[in-house]
N, C-alpha and C positions, 0 to 999 in steps of 0.2 A: 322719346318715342322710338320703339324698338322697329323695323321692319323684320315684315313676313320673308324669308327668304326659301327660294322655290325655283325649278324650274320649266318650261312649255317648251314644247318641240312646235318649230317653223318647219316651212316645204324645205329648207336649206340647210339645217343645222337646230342643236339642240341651243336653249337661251337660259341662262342666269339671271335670276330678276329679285330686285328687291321690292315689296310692297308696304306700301302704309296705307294701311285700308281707311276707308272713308268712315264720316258719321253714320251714314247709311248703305244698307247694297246699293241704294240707287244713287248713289252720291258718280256727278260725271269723273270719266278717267281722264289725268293726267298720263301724258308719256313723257317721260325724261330721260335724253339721250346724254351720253359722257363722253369727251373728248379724249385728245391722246397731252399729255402720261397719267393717266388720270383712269380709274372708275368709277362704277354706277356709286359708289360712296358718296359723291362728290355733293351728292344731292342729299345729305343726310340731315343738313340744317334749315335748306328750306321745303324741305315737304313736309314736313310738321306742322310749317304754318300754312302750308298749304291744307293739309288735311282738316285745320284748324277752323277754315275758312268754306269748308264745305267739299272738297275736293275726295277723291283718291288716286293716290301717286306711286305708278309704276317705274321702275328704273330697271333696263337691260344692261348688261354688260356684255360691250360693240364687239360683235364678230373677232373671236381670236382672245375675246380678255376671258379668264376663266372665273367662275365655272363654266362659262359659255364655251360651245365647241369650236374647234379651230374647223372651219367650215370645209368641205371634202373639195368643193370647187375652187377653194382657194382666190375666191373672188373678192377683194378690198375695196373695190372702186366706190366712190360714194352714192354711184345710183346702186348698190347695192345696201348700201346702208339705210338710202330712202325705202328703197324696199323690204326691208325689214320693220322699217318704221312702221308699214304699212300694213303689214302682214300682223304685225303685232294688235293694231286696232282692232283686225278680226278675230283673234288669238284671246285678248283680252275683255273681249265684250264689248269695244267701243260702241259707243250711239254715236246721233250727230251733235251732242255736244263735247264730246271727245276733243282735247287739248297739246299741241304737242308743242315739247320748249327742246332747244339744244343748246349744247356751249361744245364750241371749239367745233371737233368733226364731228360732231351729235348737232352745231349748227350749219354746218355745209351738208349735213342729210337731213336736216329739215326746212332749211331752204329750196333745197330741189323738190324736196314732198310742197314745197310753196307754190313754186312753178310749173309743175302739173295740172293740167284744163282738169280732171278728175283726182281728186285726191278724196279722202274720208274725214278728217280731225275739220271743225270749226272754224280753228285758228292755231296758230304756230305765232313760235314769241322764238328769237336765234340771239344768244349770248355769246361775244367775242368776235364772233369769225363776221360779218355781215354780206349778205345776199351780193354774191359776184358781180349781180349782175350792175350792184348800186356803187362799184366802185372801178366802173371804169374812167379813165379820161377825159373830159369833156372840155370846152372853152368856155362853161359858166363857172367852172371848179376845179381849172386848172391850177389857183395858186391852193391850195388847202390841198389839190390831190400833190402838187408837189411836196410842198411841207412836210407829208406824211412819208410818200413812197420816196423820196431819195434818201430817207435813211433807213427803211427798211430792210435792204439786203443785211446791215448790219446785225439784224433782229433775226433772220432769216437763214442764217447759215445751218442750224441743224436741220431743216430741209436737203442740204446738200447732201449733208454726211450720211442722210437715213437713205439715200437713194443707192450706197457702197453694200453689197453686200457682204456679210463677215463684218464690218468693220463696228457698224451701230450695234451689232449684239456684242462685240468685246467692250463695247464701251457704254454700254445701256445702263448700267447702276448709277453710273456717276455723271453719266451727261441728264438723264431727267432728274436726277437730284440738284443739278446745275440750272436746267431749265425753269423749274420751280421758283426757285433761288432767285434769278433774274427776270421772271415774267410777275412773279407777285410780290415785289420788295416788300420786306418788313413781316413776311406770313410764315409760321411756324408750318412747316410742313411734312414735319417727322409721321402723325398719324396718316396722312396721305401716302406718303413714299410707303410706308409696310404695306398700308391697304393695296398697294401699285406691285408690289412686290408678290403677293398673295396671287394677284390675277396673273402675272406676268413671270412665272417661275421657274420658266426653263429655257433654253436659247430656243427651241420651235415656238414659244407665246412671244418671244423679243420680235424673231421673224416677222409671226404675223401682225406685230403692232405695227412693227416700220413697214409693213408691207403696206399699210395705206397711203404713202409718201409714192413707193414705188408703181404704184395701181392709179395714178392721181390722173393721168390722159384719160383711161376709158368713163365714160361717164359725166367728161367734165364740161361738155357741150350742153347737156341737162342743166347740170346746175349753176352753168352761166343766165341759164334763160331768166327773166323777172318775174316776183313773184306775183300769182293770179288769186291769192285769196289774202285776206288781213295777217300783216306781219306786226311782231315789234320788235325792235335791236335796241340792245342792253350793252356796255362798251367801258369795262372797267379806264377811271379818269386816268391811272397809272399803271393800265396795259403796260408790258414788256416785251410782249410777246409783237402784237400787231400796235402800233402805235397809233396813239388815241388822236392823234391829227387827220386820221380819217375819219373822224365822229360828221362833222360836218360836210364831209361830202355824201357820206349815208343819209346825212338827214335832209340835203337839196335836194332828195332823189324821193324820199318818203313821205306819207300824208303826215301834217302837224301834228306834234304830241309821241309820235310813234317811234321817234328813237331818242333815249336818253343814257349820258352817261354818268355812270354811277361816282359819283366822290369817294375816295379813299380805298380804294379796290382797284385792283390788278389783274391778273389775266381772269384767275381761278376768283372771281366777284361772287359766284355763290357760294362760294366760302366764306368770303371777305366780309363781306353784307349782305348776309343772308334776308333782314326783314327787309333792307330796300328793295333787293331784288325780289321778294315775295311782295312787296307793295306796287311793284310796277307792272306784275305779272295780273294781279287780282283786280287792279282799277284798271286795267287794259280788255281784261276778261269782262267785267262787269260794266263796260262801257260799249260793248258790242251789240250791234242792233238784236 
């Protein structure tokens, strides 16, 4: 299933979008946000079956990936990404059954779109990255949050390196072809890197990708807060990226049933396992008052 690809202009900058239109006009909207190194492509395998299931599924490409504009405010932070999430649902037609799912920084802008007393979408479903606010330290989950985060920094160095400026655009081809490589062991990810490459094509798009590492304070009080409307967290079982020993400290934190991790899947899980991740997406949705 081919998507529609187009662009709408937001208050902020011009958006890249791909659509897979629904069985019907009336059919509700999905939003699907993409993370970094990665675009809105990412989503090409399960909004088919989304659309299949009754859905229609929108995908922007985040601030800075092209076609989309590199935004004139030069604003990365992730409450701006919420806001874009949000701006989109009026952009798009949302209703109030409107859907929003993220992976990676497409799920740290839609966790903060979580934790807003006002928001628009239904529900929000966050792939990889999980709601800040459910992975702080505590004394019921001290030893699982250890487990996880003391090896973490080892997972986490190109955080470091993207904060260097010059240094992440001379070395941007070959450190996310690296990242890939080691966040989703075992995943072909040739078609991905050119799709990455497409969006990312000249050292001002390298800029503004790493610019969301560098942008990472203002905003980040927001999407510490917890989330006020129904979430689910999705957590590939062989993350490489954030290590899946933090699955159960998100899940002491979440109502039952609402966070699972995916078997045989790695950072990029809606690539990996596409129909899982579309089963847990659609029984989470059709389970909802």
């Amino acid at each position: 299933m081919t998507p529609q690809e187009r662009t709408l202009d937001l208050p902020t900058h011009r958006v890249g979008l791909l659509e897979w239109e629904g069985p019907t006009p009336q059919a509700p909207l999905v939003v699907a946000l993409h993370g970094y190194p990665d675009t809105a492509w990412t989503w090409r395998r399960v909004a088919p079956l989304l659309v299949e299931a009754g859905y229609r599924v929108v995908a922007p490409f985040q601030r800075g990936y092209a076609p989309s504009a590199i935004p004139a405010d030069g604003d990365y932070s992730v409450r701006a990404l919420a806001d874009d999430a949000v701006a989109l649902h009026a952009a798009l037609g949302g209703d109030e059954r409107a859907l929003l799912v993220g992976h990676d920084w497409g799920a740290l802008a839609a966790t903060t779109v979580a934790s807003r007393a006002a928001q628009p979408y239904r529900a929000i479903a966050a792939l990889a990255v999980p709601p800040l606010a459910h992975v702080q330290p505590s004394r019921d989950v001290l030893g699982a949050w250890s487990a996880a985060m003391l090896r973490q920094p080892f997972r986490s160095w190109y955080i470091a390196v993207n904060q260097v400026p010059g240094l992440t655009e001379r070395v941007f081809a070959r450190m996310v072809a690296r990242l890939w490589a080691w966040w989703s062991p075992g995943y072909d990810a040739r078609e991905d890197l050119a799709l990455l490459a497409q969006a990312v094509p000249d050292r001002a798009h390298e800029r503004a990708v790493v610019s969301y590492y560098r942008a990472i304070v203002p905003g980040l009080r927001e999407a510490m807060g917890p989330p006020q409307h129904p979430l689910l967290y999705l957590h590939g079982a062989r993350d490489g990226c954030l290590d899946p020993r933090i699955v159960p400290v998100v899940t002491a934190r979440m109502p039952a049933g609402r966070v699972h991790a995916v078997p045989d899947a790695g950072h990029f899980l809606e690539l990996e396992q596409p129909d899982a991740v579309a089963g847990h997406l659609l029984r989470y949705w059709e389970e909802l008052p």
